[in-house]
ChimeraX commands (.cxc) that place a marker at each C-alpha (Angstrom):
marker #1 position 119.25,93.94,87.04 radius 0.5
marker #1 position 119.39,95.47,83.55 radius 0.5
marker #1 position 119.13,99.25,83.53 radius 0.5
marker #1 position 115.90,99.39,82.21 radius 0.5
marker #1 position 114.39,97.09,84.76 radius 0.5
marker #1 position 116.08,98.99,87.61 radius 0.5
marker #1 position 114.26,102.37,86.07 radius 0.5
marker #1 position 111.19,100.67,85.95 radius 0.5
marker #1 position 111.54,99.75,89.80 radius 0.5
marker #1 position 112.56,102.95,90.63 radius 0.5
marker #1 position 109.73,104.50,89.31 radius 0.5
marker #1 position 107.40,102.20,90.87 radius 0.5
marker #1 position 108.74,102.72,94.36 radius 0.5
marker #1 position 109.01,106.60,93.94 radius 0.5
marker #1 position 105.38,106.24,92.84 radius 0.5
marker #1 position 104.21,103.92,95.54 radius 0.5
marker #1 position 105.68,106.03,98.09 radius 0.5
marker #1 position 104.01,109.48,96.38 radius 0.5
marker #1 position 100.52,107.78,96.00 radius 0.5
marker #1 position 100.58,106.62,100.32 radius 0.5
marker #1 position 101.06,109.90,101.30 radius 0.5
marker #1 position 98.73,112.22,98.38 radius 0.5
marker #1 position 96.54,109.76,97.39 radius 0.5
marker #1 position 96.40,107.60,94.17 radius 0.5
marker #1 position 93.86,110.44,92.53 radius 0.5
marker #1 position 95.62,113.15,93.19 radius 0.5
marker #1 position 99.09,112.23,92.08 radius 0.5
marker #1 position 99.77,113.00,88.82 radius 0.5
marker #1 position 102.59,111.64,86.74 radius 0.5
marker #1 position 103.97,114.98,86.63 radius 0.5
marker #1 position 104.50,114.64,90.30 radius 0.5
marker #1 position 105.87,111.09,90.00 radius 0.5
marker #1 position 108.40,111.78,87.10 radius 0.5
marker #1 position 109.49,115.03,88.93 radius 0.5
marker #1 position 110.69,112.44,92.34 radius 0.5
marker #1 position 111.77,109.99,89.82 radius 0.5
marker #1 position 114.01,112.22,87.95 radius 0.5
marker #1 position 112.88,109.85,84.73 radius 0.5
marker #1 position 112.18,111.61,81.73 radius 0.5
marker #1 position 108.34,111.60,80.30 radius 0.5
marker #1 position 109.19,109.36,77.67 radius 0.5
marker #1 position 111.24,107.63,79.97 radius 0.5
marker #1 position 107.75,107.02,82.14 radius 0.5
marker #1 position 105.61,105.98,78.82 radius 0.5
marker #1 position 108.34,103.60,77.62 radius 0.5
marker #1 position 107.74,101.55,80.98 radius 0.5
marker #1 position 103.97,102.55,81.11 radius 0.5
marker #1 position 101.39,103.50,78.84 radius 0.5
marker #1 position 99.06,104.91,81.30 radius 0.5
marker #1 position 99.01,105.53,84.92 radius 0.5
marker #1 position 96.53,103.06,85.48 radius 0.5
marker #1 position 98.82,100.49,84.05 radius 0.5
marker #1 position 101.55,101.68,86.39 radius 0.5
marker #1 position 99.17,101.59,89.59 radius 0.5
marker #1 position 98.70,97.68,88.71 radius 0.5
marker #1 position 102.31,97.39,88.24 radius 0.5
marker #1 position 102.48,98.80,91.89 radius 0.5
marker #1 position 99.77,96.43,93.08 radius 0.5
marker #1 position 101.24,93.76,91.53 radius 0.5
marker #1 position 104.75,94.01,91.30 radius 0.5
marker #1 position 105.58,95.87,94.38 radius 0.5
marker #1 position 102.87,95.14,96.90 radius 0.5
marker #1 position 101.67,91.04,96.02 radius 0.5
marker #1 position 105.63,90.76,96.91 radius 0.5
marker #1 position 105.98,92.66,100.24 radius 0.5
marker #1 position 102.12,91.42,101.24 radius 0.5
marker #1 position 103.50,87.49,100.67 radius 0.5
marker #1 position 106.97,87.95,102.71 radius 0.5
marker #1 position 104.29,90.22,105.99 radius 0.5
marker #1 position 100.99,88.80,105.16 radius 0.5
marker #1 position 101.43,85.29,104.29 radius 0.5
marker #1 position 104.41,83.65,105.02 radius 0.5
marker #1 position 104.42,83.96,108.50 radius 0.5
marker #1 position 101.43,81.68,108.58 radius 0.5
marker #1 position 102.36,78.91,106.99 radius 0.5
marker #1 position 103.56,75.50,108.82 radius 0.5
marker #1 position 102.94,77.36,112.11 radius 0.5
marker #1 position 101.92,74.98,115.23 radius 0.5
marker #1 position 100.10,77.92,116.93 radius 0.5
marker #1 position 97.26,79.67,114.44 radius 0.5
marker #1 position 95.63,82.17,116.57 radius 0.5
marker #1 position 99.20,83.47,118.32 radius 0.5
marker #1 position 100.29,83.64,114.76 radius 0.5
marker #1 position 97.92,85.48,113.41 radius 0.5
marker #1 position 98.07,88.00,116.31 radius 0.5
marker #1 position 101.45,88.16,116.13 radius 0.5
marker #1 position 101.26,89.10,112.43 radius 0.5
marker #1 position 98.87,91.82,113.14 radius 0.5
marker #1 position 100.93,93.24,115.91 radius 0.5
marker #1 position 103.98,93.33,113.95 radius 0.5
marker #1 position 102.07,95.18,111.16 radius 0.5
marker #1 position 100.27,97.77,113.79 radius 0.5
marker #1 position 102.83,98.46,116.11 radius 0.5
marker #1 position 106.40,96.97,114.12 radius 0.5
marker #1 position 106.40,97.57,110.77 radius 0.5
marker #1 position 108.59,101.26,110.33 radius 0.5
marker #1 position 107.27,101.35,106.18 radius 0.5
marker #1 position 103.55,101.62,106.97 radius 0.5
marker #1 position 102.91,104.89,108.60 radius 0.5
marker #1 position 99.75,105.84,110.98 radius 0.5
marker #1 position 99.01,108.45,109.59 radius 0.5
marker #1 position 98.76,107.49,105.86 radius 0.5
marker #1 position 97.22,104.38,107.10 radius 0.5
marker #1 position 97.07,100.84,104.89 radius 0.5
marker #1 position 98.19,101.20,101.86 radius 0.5
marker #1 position 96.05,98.15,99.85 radius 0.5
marker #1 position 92.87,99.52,102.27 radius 0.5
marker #1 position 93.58,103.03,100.55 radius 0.5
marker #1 position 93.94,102.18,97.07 radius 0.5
marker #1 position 90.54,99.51,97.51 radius 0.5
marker #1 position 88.45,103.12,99.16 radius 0.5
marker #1 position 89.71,104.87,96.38 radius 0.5
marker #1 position 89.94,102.36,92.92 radius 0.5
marker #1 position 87.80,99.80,93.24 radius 0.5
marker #1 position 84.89,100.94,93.01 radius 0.5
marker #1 position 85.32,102.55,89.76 radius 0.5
marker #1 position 88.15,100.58,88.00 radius 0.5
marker #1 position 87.67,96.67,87.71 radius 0.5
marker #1 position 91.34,95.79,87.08 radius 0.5
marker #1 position 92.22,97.55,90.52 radius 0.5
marker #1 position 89.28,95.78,92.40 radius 0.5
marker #1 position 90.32,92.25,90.46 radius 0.5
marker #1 position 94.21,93.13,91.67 radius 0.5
marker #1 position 92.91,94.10,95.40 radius 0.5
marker #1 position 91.05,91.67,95.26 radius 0.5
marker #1 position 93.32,88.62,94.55 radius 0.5
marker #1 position 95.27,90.38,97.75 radius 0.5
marker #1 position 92.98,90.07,100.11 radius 0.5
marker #1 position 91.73,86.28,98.64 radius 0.5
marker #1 position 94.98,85.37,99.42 radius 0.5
marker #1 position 95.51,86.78,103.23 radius 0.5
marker #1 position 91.81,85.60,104.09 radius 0.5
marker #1 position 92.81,81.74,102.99 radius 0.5
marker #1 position 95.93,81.71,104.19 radius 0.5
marker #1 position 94.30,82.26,107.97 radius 0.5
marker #1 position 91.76,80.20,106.97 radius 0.5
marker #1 position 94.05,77.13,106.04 radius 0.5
marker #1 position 96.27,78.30,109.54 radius 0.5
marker #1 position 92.85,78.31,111.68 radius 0.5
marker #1 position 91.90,74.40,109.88 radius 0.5
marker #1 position 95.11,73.27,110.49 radius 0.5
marker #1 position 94.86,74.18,114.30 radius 0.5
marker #1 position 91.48,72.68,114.23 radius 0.5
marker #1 position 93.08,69.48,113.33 radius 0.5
marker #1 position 96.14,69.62,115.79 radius 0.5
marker #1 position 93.68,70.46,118.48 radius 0.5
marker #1 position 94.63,74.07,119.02 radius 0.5
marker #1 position 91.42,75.87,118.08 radius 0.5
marker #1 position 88.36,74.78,118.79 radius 0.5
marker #1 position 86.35,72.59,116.57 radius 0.5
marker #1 position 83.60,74.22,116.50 radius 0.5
marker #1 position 85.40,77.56,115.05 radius 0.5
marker #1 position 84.34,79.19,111.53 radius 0.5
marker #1 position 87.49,79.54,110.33 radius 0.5
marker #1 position 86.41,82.22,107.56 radius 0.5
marker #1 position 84.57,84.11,109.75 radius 0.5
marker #1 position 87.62,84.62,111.96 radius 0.5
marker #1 position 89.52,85.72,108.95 radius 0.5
marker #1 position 87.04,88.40,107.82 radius 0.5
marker #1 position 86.86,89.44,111.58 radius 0.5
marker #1 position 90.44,89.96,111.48 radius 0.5
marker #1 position 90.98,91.48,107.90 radius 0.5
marker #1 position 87.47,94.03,108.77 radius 0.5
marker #1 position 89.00,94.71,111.98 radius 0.5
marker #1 position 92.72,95.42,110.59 radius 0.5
marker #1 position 91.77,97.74,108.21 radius 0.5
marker #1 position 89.32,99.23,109.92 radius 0.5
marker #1 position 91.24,100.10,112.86 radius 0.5
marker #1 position 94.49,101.36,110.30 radius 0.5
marker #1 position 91.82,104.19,109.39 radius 0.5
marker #1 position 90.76,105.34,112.56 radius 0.5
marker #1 position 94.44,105.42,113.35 radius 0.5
marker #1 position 94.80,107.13,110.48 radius 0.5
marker #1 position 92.11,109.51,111.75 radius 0.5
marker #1 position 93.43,110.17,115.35 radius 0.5
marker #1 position 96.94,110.16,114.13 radius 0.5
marker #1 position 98.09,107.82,116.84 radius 0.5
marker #1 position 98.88,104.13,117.60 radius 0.5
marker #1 position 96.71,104.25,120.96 radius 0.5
marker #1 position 93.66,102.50,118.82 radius 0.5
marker #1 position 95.94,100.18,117.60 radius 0.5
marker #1 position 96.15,99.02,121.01 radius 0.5
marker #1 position 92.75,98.55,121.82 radius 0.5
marker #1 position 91.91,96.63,119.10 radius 0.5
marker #1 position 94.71,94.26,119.78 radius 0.5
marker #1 position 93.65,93.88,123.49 radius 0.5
marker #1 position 90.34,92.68,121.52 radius 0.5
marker #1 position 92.02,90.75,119.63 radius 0.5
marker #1 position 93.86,89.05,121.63 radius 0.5
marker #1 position 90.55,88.13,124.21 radius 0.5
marker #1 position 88.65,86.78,121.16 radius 0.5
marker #1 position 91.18,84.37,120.24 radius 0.5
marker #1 position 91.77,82.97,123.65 radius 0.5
marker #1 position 87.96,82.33,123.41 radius 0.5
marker #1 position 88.50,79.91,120.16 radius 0.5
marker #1 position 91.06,77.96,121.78 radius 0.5
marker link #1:1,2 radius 0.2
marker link #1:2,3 radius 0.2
marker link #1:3,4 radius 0.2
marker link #1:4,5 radius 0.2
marker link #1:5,6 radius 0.2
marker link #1:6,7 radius 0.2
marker link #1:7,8 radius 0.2
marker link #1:8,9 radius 0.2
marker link #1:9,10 radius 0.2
marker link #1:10,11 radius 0.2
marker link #1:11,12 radius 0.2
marker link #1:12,13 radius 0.2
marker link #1:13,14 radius 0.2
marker link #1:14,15 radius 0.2
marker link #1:15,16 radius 0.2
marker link #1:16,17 radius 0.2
marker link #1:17,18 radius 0.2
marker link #1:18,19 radius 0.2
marker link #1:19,20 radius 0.2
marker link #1:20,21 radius 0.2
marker link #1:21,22 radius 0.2
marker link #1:22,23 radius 0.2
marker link #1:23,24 radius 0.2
marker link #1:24,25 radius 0.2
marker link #1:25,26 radius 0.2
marker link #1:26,27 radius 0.2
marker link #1:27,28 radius 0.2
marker link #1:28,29 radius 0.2
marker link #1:29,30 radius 0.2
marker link #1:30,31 radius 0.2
marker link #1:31,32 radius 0.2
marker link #1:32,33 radius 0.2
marker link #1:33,34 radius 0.2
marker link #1:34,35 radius 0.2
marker link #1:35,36 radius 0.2
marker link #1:36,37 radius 0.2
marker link #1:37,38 radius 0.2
marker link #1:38,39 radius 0.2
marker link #1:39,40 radius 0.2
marker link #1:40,41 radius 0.2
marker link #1:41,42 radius 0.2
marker link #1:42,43 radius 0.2
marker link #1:43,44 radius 0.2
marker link #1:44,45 radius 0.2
marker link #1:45,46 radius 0.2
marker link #1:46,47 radius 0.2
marker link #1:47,48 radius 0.2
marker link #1:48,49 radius 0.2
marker link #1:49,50 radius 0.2
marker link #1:50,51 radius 0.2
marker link #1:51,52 radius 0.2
marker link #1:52,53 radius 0.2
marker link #1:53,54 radius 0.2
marker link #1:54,55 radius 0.2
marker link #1:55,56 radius 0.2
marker link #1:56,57 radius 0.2
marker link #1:57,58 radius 0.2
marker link #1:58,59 radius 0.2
marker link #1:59,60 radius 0.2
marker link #1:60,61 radius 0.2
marker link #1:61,62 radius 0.2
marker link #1:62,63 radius 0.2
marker link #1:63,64 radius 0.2
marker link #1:64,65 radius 0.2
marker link #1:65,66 radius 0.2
marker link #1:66,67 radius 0.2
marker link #1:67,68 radius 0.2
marker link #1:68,69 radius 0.2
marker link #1:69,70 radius 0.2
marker link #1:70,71 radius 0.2
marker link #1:71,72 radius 0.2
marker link #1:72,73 radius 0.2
marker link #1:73,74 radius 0.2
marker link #1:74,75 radius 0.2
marker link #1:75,76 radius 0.2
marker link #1:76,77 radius 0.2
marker link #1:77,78 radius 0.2
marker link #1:78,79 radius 0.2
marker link #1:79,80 radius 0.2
marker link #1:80,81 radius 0.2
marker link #1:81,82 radius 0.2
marker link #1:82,83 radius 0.2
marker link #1:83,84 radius 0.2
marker link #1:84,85 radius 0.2
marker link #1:85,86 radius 0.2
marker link #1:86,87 radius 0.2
marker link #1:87,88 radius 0.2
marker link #1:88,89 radius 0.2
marker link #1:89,90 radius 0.2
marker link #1:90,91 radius 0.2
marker link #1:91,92 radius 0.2
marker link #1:92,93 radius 0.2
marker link #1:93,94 radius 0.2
marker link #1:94,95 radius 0.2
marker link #1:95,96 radius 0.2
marker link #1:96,97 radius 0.2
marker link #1:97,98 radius 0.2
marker link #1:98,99 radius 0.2
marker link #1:99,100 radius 0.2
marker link #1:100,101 radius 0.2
marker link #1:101,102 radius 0.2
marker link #1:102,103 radius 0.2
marker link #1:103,104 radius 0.2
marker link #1:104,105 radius 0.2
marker link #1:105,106 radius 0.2
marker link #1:106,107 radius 0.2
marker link #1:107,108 radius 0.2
marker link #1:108,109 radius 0.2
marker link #1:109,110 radius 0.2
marker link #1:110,111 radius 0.2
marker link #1:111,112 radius 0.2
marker link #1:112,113 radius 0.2
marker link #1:113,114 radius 0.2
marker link #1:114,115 radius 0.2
marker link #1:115,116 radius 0.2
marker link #1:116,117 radius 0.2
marker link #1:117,118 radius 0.2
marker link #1:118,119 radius 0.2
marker link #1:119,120 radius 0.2
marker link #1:120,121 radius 0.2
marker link #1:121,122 radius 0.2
marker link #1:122,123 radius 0.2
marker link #1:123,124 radius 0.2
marker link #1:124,125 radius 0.2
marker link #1:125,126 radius 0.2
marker link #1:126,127 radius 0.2
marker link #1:127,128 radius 0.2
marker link #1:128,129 radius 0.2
marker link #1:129,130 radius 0.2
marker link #1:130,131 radius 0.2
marker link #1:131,132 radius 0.2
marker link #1:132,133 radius 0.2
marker link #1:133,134 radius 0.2
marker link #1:134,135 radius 0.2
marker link #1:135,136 radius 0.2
marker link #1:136,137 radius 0.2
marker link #1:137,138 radius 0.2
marker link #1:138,139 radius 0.2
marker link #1:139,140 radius 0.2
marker link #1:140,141 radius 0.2
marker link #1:141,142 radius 0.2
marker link #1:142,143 radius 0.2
marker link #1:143,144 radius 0.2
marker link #1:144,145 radius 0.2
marker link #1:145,146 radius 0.2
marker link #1:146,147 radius 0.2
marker link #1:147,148 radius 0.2
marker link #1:148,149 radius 0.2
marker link #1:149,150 radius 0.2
marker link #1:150,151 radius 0.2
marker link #1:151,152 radius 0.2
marker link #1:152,153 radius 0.2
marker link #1:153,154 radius 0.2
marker link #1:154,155 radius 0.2
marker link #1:155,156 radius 0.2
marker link #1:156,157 radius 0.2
marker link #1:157,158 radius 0.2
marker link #1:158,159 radius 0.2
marker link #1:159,160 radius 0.2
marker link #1:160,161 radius 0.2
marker link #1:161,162 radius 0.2
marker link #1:162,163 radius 0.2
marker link #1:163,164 radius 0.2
marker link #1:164,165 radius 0.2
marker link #1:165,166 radius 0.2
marker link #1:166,167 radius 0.2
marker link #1:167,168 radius 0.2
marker link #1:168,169 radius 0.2
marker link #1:169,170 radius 0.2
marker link #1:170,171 radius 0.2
marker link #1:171,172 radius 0.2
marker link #1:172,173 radius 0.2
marker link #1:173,174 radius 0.2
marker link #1:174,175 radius 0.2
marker link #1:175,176 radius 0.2
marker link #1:176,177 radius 0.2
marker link #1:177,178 radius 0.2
marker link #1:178,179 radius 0.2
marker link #1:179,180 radius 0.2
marker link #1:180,181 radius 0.2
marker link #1:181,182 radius 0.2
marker link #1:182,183 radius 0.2
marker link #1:183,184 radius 0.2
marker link #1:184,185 radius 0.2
marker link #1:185,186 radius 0.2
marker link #1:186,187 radius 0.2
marker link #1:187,188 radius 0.2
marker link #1:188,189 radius 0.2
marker link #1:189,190 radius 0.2
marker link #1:190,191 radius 0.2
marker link #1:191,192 radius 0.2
marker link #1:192,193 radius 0.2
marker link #1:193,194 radius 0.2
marker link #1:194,195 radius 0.2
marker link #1:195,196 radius 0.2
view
């Protein structure tokens, strides 16, 4: 990795981390220079605005990490639902970069961007497009091998699992504790042994 690029990485993970913990609003690239130890014009070479940075972040940085937790743990797998609960476990209870308190990281930036800046809800977006079909292609294909009922909407189970994920990383966020977490995966898990 040339110099440059590795500057340009740094400065997106130094950001990323500053804007789960504060907020994307209320870091400033001030703050986010300061951690990076990059100069200003160091910052505007790579980025002309910190809007064009936070969709660097989204799509650099997060479409790669969401692919390798989200995604690829779905594909050619011969048991959909167990997959798919596994996945969420791993991400709840597992997963040592996402923090309970500071909650989802692409459900934060959607509360807080998307409603007011159309690149960030296009970027989001294309996130959660991808995570809802690739459940919906893992649910059809256990429909096929006979390990999910046939009568199943497969894209209803996937919004019922996205809605319920997210939802449930911001009451964690709110009690400050895993506990929830737990409950909804009890629920979880009894609603998919229902659709098998």
């Amino acid at each position: 990795m040339k110099k440059s690029e590795a500057t340009r990485m740094n400065i997106l993970q130094k950001a990323f981390e500053l804007i789960y913990v504060k907020g994307y609003k209320t870091t400033s690239v001030d703050e986010i220079i300061a951690t990076t130890q990059v100069t200003k014009g160091a910052f505007y070479y790579h980025f002309k605005t910190k809007d064009e940075m936070g969709l660097a972040i989204i799509n650099e940085l997060l479409k790669t990490n969401f692919k390798s937790t989200f995604i690829e743990p779905l594909d050619n797998t011969d048991h959909p639902l167990e997959s798919i609960y596994q996945l969420v476990y791993g991400i709840l209870m597992e997963n040592d970069l996402l923090k309970v308190e500071y909650g989802c990281p692409t459900s934060n930036l959607t509360q807080e961007m998307a409603p007011w800046h159309m690149d960030f809800t296009k970027a989001l977006n294309e996130l959660a497009e991808r995570w809802e079909n690739a459940m919906i292609t893992c649910i059809e294909n256990g429909k096929k091998e006979g390990s999910v009922k046939e009568h199943v909407d497969a894209k209803e189970v996937a919004i019922f699992v996205m809605s319920g994920y997210w939802g449930v990383r911001n009451l964690g966020k709110l009690e400050n504790s895993k506990s929830v977490y737990l409950i909804y995966l009890k629920g979880l898990k009894n609603y998919f042994q229902s659709l098998e």
